[in-house]
C-alpha atoms as an extended CHARMM CRD file, in Angstrom:
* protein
*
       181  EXT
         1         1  UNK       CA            -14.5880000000      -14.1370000000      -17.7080000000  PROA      1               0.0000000000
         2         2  UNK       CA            -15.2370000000      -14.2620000000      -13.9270000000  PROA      2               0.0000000000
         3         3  UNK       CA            -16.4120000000      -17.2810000000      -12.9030000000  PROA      3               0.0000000000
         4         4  UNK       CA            -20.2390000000      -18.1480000000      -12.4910000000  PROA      4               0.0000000000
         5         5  UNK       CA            -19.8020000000      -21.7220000000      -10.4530000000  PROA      5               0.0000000000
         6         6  UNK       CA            -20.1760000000      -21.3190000000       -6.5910000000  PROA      6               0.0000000000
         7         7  UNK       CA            -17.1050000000      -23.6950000000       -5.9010000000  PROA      7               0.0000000000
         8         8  UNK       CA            -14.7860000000      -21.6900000000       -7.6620000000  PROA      8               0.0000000000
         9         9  UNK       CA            -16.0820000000      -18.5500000000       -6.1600000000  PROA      9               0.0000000000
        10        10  UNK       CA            -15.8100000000      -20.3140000000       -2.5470000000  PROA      10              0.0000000000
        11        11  UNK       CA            -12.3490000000      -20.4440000000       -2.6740000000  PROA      11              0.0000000000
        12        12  UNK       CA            -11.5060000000      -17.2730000000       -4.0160000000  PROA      12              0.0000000000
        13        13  UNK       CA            -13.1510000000      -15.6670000000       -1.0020000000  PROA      13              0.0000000000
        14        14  UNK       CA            -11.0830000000      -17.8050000000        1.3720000000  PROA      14              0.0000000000
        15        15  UNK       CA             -8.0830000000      -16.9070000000       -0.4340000000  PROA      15              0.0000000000
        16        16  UNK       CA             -9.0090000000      -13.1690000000       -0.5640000000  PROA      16              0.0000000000
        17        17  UNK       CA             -9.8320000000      -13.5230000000        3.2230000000  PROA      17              0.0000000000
        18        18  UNK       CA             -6.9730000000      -15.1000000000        4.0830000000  PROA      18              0.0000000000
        19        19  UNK       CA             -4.0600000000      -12.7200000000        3.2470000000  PROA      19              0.0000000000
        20        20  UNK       CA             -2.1960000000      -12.3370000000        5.5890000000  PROA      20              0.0000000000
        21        21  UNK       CA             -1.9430000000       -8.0620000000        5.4740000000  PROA      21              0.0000000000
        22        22  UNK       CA             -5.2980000000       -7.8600000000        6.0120000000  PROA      22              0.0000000000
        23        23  UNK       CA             -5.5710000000      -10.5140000000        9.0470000000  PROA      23              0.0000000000
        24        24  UNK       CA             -4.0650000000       -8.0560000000       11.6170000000  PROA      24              0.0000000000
        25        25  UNK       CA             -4.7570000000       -4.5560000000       12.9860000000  PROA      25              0.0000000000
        26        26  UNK       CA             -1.8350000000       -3.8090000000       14.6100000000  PROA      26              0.0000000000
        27        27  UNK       CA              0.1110000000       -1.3490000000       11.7770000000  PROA      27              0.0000000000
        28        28  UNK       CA              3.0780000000       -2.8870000000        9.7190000000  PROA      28              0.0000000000
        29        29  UNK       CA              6.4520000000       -1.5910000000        9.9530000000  PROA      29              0.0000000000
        30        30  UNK       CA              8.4800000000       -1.2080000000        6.4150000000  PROA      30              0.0000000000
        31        31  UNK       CA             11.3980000000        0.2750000000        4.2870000000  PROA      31              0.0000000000
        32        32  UNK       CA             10.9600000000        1.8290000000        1.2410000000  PROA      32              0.0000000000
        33        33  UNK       CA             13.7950000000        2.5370000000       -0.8810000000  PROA      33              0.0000000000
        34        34  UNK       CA             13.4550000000        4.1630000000       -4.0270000000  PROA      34              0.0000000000
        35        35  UNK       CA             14.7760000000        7.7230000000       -5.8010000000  PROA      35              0.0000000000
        36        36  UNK       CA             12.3530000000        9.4580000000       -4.1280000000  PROA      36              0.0000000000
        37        37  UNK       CA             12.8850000000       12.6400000000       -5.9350000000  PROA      37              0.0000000000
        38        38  UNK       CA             12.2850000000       10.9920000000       -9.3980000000  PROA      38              0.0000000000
        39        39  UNK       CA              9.1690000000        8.9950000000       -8.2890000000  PROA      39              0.0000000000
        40        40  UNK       CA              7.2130000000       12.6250000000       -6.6580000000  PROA      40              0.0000000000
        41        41  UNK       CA              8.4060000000       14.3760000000       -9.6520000000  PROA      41              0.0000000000
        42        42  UNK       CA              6.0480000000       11.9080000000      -11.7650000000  PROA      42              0.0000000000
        43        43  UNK       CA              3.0910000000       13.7040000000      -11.3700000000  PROA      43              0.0000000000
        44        44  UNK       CA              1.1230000000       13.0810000000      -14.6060000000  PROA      44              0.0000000000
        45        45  UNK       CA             -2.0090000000       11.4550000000      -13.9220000000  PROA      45              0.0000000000
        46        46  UNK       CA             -1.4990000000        9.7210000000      -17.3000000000  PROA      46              0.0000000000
        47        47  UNK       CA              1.7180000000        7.8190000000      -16.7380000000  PROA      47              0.0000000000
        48        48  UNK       CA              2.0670000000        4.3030000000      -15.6180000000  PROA      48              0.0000000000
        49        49  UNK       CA              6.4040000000        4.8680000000      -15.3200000000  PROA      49              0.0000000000
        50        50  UNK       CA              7.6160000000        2.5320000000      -12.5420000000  PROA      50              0.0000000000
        51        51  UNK       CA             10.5400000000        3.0700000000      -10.9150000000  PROA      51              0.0000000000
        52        52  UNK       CA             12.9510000000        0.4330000000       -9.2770000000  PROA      52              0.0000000000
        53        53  UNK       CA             13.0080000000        0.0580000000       -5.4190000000  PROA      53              0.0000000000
        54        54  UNK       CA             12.9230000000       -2.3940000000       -2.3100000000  PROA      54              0.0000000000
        55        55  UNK       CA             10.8860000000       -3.0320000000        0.5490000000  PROA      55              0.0000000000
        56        56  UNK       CA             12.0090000000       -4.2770000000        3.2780000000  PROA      56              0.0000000000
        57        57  UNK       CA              9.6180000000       -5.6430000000        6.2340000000  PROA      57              0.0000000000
        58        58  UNK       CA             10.6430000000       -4.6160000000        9.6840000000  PROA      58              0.0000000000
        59        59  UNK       CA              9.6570000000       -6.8100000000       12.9590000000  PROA      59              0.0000000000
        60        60  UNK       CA             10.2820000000       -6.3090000000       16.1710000000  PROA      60              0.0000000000
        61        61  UNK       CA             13.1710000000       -3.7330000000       15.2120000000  PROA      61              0.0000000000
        62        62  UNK       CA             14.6910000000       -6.2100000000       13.0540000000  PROA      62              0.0000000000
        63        63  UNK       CA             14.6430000000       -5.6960000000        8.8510000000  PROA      63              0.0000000000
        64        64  UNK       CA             13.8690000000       -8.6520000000        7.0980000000  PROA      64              0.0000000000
        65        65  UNK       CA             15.0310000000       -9.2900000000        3.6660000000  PROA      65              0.0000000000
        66        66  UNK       CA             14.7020000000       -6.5760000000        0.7180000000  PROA      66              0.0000000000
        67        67  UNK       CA             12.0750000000       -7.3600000000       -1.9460000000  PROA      67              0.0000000000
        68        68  UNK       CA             12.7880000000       -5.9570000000       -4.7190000000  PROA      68              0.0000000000
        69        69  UNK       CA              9.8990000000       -4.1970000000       -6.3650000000  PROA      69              0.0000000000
        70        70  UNK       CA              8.5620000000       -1.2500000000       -8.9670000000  PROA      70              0.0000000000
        71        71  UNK       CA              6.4770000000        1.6400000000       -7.8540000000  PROA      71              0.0000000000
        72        72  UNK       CA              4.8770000000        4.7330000000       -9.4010000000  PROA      72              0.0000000000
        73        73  UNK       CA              2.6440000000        7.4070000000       -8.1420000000  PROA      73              0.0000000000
        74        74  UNK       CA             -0.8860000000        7.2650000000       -8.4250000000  PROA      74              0.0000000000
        75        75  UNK       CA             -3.8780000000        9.2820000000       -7.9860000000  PROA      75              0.0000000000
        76        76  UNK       CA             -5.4850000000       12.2610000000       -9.7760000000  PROA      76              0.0000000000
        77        77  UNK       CA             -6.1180000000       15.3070000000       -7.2450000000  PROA      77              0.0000000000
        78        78  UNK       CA             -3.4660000000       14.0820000000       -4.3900000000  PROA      78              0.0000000000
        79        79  UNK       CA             -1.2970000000       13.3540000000       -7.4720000000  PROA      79              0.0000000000
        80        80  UNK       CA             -0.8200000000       17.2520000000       -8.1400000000  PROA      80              0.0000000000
        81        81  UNK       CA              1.7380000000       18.7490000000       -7.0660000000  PROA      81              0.0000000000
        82        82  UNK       CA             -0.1180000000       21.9080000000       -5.8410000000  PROA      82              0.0000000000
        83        83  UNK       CA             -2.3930000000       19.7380000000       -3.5200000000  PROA      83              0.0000000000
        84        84  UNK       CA              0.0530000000       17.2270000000       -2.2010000000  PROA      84              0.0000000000
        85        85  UNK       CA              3.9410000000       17.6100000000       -1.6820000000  PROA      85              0.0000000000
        86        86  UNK       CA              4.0390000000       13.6510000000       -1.4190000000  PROA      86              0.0000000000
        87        87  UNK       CA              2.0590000000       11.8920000000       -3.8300000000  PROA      87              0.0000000000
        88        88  UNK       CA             -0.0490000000        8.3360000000       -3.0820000000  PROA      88              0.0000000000
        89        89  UNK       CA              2.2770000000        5.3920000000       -4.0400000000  PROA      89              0.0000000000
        90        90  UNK       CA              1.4050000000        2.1270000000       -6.0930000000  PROA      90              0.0000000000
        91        91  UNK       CA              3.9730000000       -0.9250000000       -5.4610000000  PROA      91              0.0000000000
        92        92  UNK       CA              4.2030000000       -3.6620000000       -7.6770000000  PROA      92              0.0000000000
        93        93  UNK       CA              5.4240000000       -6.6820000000       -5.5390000000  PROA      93              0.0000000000
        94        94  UNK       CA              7.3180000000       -9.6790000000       -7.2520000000  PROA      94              0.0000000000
        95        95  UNK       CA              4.5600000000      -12.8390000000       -6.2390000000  PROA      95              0.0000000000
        96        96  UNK       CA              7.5500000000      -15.3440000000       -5.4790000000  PROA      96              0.0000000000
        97        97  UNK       CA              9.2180000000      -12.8310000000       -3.7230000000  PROA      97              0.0000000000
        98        98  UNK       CA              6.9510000000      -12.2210000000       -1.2260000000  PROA      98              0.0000000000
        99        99  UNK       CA              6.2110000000      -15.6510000000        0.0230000000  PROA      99              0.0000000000
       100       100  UNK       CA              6.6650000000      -15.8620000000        4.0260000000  PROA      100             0.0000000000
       101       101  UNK       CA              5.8580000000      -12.0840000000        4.4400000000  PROA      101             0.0000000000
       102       102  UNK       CA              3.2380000000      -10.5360000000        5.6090000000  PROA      102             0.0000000000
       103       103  UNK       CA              2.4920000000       -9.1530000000        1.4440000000  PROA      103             0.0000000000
       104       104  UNK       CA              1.8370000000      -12.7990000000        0.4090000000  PROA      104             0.0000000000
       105       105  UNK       CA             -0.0750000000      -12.9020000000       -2.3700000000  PROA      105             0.0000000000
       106       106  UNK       CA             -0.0480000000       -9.5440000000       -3.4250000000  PROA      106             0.0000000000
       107       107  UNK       CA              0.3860000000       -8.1240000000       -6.9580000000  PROA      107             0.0000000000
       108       108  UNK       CA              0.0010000000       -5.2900000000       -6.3170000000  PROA      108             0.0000000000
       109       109  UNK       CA             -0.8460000000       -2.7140000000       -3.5890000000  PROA      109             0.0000000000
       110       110  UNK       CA             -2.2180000000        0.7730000000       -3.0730000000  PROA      110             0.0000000000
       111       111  UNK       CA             -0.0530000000        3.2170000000       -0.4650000000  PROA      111             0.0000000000
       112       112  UNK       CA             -2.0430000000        5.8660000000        1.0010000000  PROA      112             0.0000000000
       113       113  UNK       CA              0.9040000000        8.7370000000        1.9530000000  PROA      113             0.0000000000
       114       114  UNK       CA              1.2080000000       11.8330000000        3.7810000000  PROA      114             0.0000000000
       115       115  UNK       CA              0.1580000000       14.4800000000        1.6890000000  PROA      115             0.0000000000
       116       116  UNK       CA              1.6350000000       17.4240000000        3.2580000000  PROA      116             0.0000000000
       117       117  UNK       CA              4.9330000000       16.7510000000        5.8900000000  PROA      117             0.0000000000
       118       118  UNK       CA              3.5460000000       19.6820000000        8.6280000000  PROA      118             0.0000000000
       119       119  UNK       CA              0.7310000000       20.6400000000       10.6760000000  PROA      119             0.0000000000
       120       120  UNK       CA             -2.8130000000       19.4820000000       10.3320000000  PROA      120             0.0000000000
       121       121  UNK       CA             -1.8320000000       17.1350000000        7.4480000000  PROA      121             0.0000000000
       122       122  UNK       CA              0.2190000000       15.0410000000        9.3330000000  PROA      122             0.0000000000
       123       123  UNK       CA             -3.3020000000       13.5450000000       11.2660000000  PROA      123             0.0000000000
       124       124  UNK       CA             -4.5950000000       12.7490000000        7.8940000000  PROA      124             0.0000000000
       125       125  UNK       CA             -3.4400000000        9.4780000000        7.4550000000  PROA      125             0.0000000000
       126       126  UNK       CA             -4.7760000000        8.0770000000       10.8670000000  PROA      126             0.0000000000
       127       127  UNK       CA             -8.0120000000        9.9640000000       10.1200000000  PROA      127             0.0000000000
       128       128  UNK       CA             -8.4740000000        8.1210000000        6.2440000000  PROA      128             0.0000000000
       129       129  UNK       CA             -7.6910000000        5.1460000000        8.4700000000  PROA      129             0.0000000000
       130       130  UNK       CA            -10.4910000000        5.5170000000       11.1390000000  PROA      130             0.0000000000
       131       131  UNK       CA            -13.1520000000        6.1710000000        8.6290000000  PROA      131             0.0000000000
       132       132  UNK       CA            -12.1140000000        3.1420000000        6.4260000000  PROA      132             0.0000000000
       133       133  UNK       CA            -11.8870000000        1.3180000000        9.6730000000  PROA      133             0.0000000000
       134       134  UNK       CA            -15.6290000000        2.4770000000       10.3480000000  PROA      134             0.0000000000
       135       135  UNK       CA            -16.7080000000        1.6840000000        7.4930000000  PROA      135             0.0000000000
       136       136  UNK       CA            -15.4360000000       -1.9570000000        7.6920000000  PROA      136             0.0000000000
       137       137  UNK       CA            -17.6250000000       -2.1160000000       10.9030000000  PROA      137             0.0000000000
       138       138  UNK       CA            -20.6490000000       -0.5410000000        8.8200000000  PROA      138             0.0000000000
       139       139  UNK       CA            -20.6260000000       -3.1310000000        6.0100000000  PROA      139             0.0000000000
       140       140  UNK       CA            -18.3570000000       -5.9490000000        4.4350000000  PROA      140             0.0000000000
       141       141  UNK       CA            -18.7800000000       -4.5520000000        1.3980000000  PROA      141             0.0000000000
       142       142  UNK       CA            -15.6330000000       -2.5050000000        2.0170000000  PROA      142             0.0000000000
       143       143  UNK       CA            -11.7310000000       -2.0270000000        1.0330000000  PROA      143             0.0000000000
       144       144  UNK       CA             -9.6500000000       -3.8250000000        3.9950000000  PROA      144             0.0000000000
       145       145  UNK       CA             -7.0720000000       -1.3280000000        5.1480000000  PROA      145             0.0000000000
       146       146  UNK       CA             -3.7390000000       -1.7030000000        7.6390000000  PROA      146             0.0000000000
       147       147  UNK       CA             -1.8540000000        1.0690000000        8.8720000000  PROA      147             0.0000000000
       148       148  UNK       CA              1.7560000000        1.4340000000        7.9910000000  PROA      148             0.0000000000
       149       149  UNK       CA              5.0660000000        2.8620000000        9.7590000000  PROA      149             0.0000000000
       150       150  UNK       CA              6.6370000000        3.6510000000        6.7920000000  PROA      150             0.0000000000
       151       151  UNK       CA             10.7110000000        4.5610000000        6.8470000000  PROA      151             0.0000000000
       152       152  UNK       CA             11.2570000000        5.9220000000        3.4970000000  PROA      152             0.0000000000
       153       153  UNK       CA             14.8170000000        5.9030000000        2.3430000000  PROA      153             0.0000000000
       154       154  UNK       CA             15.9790000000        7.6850000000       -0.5310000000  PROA      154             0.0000000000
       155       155  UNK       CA             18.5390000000        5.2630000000       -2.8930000000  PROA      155             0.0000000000
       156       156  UNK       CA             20.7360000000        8.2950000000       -3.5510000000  PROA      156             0.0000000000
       157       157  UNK       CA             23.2490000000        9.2790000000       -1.1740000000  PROA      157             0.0000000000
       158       158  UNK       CA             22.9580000000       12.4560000000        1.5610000000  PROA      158             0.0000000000
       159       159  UNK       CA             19.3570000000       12.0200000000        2.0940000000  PROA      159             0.0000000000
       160       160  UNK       CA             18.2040000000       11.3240000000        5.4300000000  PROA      160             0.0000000000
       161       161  UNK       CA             15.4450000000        8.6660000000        5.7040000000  PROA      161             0.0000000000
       162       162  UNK       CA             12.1150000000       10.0420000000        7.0330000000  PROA      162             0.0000000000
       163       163  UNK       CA              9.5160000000        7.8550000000        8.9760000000  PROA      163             0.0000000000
       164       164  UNK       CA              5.5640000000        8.4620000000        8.1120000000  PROA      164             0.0000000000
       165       165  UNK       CA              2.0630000000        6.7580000000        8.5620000000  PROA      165             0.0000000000
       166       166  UNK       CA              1.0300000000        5.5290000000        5.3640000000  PROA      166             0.0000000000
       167       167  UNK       CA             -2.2900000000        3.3500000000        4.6330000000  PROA      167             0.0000000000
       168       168  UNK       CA             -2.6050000000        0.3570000000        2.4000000000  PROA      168             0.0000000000
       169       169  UNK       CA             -5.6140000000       -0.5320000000        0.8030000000  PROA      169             0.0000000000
       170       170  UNK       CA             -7.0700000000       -3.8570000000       -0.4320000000  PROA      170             0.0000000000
       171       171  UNK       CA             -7.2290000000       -4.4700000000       -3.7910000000  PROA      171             0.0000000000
       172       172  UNK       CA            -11.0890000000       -4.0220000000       -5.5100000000  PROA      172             0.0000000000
       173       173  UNK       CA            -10.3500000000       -7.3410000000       -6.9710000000  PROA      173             0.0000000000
       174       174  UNK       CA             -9.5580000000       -8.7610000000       -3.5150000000  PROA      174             0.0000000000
       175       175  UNK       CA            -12.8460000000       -7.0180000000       -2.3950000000  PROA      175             0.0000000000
       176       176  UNK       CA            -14.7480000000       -8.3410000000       -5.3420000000  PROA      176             0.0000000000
       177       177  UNK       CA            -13.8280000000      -11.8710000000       -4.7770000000  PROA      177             0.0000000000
       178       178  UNK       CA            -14.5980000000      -11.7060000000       -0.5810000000  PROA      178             0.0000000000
       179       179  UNK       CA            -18.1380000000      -10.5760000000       -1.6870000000  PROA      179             0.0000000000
       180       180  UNK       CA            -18.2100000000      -13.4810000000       -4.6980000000  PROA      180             0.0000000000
       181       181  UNK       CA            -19.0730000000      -10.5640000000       -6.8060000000  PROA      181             0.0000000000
């Protein structure tokens, strides 16, 4: 049951406002690894399959230690295959293994992806971005959201890794808990 006393919902709104992906504006740099063709060919709006992969922050150039983590698509309409060529991402981050990284305290996190990799599509992204942003300024009552330089690098050998803008989201809960809702 959610909790009804005020102390307990005071400090889950300062934990929920203090992680640290949310503190910053300036877009994260990381490395996904994963079988990229077996994740997008998951398209089933049903399935919760996760598949086995790393992420690996980047700073400054540098790449930080590999987290190891699961992912799955996600999604119902960008999830088809006929509307999106790159489906939305869910990763499932390891608590303990994220401790001293900028994904501290996450469970869990929504990826918002390029859809399409040419023309107008590839604007998308930052555009999803500047009307969450906006609507951040409009009301609190919002999903946080950071930009992303994304490398994503196939585990299978011969693919070349490709670099995209991706978006992640807040979690409701994590919204839910900043509004002691």
């Amino acid at each position: 049951p959610w909790p009804r006393d005020e102390a307990t919902l005071l400090k889950r709104k300062a934990e929920a406002e203090a992680l640290p992906l949310f503190a910053s504006q300036e877009p994260v740099e990381i490395t996904l690894t994963a079988d990229w063709k077996a994740v997008q060919r998951d398209r089933n709006v049903d399935s919760k399959k996760l598949y086995p992969g790393t992420l690996t922050p980047v700073k400054d150039g540098t790449a930080g230690t590999p987290v190891p983590i699961q992912l799955r698509t996600r999604g119902h309409s960008r999830r088809s295959p006929r509307t999106c060529e790159f489906a939305p991402l869910r990763l499932e981050l390891p608590k303990d293994g994220t401790k001293g990284t900028v994904f501290e305290g996450h469970g869990n996190l929504k990826l918002g992806v390029h859809c399409q990799s040419e023309g107008i599509y590839l604007q998308y992204t930052l555009k999803e971005y500047l009307a969450n942003r906006l609507h951040n300024l409009l009301t609190p009552h919002s999903l946080r959201v950071r930009l992303a330089n994304v490398t994503y690098a196939d585990s299978q050998p011969g693919r070349k890794p490709d670099t995209r803008l991706g978006l992640f989201f807040e979690d409701a809960d994590d919204l839910a808990n900043r509004m002691r809702a």
